[in-house]
C-alpha positions in Angstrom: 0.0 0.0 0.0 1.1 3.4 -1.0 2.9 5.7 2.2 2.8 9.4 1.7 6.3 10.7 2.1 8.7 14.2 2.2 9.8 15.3 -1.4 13.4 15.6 0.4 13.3 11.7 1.1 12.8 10.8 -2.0 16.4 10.1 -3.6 17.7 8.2 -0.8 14.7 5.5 -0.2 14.9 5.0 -4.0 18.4 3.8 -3.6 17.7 1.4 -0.6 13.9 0.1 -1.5 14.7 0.1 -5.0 11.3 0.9 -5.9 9.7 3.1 -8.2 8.7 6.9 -6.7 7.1 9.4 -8.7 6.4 12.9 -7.7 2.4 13.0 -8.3 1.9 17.2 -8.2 -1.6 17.8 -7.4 -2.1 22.0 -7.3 -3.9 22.5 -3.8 -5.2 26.3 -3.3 -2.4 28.7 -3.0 0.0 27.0 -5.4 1.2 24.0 -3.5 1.6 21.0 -4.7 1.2 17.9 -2.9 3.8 14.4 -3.1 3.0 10.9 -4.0 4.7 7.8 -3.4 3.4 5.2 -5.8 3.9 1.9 -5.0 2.3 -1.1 -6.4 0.3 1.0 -7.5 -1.5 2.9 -5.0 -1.1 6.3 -3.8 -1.3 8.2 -1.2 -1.1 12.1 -0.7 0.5 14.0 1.4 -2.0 16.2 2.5 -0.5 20.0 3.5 -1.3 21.5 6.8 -2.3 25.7 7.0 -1.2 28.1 9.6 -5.3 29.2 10.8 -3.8 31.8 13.5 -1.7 33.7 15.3 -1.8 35.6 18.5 0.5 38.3 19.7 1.4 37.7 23.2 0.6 41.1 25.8 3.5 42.8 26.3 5.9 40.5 24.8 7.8 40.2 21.1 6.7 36.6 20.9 3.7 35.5 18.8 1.3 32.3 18.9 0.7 30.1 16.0 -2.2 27.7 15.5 -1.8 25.1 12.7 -5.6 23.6 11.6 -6.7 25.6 14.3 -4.6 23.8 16.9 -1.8 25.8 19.3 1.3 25.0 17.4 4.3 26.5 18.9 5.1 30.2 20.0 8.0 32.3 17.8 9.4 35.4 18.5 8.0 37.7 15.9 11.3 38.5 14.3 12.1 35.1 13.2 7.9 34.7 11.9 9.0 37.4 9.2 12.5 35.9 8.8 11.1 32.7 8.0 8.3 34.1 5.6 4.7 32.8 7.9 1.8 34.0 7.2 -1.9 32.9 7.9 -3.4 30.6 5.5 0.5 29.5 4.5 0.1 25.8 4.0 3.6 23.7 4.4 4.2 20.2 5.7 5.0 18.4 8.3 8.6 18.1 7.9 9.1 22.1 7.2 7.2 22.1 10.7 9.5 19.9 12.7 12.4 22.4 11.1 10.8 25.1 12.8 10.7 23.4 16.1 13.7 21.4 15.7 15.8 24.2 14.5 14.4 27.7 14.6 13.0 27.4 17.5 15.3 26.2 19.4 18.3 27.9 18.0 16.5 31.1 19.5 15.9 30.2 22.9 19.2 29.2 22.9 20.4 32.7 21.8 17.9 34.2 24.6 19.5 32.0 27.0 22.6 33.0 26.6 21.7 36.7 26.7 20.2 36.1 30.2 23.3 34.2 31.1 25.3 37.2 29.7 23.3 39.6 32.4 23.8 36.8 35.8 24.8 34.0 36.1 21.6 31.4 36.5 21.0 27.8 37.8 19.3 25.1 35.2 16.1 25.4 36.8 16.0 29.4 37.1 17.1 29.8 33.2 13.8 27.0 32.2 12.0 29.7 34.1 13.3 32.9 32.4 12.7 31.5 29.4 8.7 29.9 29.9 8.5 33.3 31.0 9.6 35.0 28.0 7.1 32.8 25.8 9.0 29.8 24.8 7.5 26.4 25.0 8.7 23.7 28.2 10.3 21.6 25.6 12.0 24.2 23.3 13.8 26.2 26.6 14.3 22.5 27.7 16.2 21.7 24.2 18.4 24.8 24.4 19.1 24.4 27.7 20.6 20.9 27.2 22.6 22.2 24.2 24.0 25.1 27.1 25.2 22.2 29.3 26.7 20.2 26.6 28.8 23.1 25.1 29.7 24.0 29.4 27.5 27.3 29.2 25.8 26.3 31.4 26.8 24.1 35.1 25.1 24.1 38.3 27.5 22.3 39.9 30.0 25.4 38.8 27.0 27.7 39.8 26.9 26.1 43.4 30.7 26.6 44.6 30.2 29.7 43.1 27.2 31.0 44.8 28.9 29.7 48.5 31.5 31.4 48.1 29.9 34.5 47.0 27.7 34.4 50.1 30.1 33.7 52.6 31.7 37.0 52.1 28.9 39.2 51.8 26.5 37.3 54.9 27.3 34.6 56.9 25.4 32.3 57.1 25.1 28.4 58.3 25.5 25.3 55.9 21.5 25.1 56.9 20.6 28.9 55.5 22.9 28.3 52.1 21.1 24.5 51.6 18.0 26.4 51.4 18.9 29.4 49.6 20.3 26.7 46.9 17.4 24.4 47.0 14.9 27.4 45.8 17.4 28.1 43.2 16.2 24.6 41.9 19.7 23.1 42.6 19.7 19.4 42.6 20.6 17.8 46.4 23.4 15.8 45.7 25.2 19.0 43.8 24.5 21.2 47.2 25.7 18.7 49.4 28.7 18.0 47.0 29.4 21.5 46.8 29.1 21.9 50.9 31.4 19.4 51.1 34.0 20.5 48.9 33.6 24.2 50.0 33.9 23.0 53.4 31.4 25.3 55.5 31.5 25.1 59.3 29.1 26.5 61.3 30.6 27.3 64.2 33.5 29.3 62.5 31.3 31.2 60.4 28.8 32.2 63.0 31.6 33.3 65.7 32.9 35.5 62.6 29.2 36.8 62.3 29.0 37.1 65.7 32.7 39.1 66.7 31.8 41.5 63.9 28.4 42.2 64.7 28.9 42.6 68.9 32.6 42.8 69.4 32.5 45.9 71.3 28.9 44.8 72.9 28.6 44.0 77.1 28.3 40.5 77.0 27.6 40.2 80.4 24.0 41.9 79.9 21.5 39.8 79.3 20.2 41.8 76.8 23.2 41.3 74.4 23.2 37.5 75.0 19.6 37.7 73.6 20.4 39.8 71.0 23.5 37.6 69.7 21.6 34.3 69.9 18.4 35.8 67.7 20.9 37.4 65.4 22.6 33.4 64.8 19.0 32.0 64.3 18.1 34.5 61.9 21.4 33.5 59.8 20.1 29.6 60.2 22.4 28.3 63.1 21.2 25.9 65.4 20.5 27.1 68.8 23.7 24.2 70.0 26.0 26.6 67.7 24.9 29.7 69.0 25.2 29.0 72.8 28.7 27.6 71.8 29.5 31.0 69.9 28.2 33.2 72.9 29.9 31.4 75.3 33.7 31.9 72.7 32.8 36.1 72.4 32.5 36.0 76.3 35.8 33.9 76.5 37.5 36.3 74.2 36.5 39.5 76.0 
């Protein structure tokens, strides 16, 4: 029985099946012409599809596209006019795939690495940028996987990056970074990897907090204690670390 195939494929199945393929033209509305692949002698066409609509998305250059009056996929309006759309276009299924395979994909990946050009970004918090900006789960998915292969894009990098960032501006426990890391949509195993490797203790880090923050304080009031122990529990040390920290600053006096 006759299969309906691209015009492209044509040349190489010849060679393998061997078979005889003629190009049956049959002028649809709008000038295109359907393909036939004859074999035994039935046929089968290839019927086209047609773009139906398109939206404009509020407030963003990115425009919706409905094929037989189904959602399609969303393209930024420059690359609609590079690639010549138009409502009521008719095109197949194969110049379809090449729009989400390639165009597509080619510029979420070119978005990406504009937002990665502004900050630095974690897997999960780029996927968001660009759902945000329009782009599909699976095309920002796509580019993002071509980011990580090329080493754009690393959260394991991001990770000892962001502790050590941290650690000099606030100081803050192993529990305070774990959590600041695990909205970020960092995976578990790279935080406590990275924790690991960048070797965060507590106690050192909050007594640092601690001295800078009420060196010159009166320890011995019982105001100051309090005021040293919330300050530790606000930055995520448990209550064992701050007792121990206290009791080091009144040492140290």
């Amino acid at each position: 029985m006759g299969e309906a195939i691209p015009r492209t494929a044509f040349n190489s199945i010849q060679k393998e099946l061997k078979i005889s393929l003629f190009q049956w033209p049959t002028l649809k509305k709008g000038g295109f012409f359907a393909w036939t692949l004859c074999y035994n002698g039935v046929k089968k066409q290839v019927n086209p599809m047609k773009i139906t609509a398109v939206e404009k998305i509020k407030d963003k250059p990115m425009l919706r596209v409905f094929v037989d009056e189904r959602y399609a996929f969303t393209i930024p309006q420059e690359d609609y006019i590079i690639q010549h759309l138009y409502e009521e276009m008719e095109f197949t299924e194969e110049q379809l795939e090449h729009i989400k395979r390639n165009v597509l994909i080619r510029a979420a990946r070119q978005q990406a690495i504009r937002y990665l050009t502004m900050k630095d970004r974690t897997q999960w918090e780029l996927q968001k940028k660009l759902t945000e900006a329009g782009y599909d789960d699976e095309v920002a998915q796509a580019a993002i996987e071509e980011l990580k292969t090329i080493g754009y894009l690393d959260d394991a990098r991001y990770a000892l990056k962001y502790l050590s960032e941290r650690s000099r501006m606030k100081s803050l426990s192993r529990k305070a970074l774990r959590y600041e890391l695990e909205r970020k949509g960092v995976d578990r195993d790279i935080i406590e990897a990275s924790l690991r490797e960048f070797e965060v203790d507590d106690e050192e880090v909050a007594l640092r907090a601690a001295r800078k923050k009420f060196g010159k304080y009166d320890l011995k009031d019982p105001k100051t204690e309090k005021k040293v122990l919330s300050f530790l529990f606000h930055r995520g040390f448990s209550g064992e670390v701050a007792r121990k920290v206290f009791e080091r600053l009144k040492e140290q006096k």
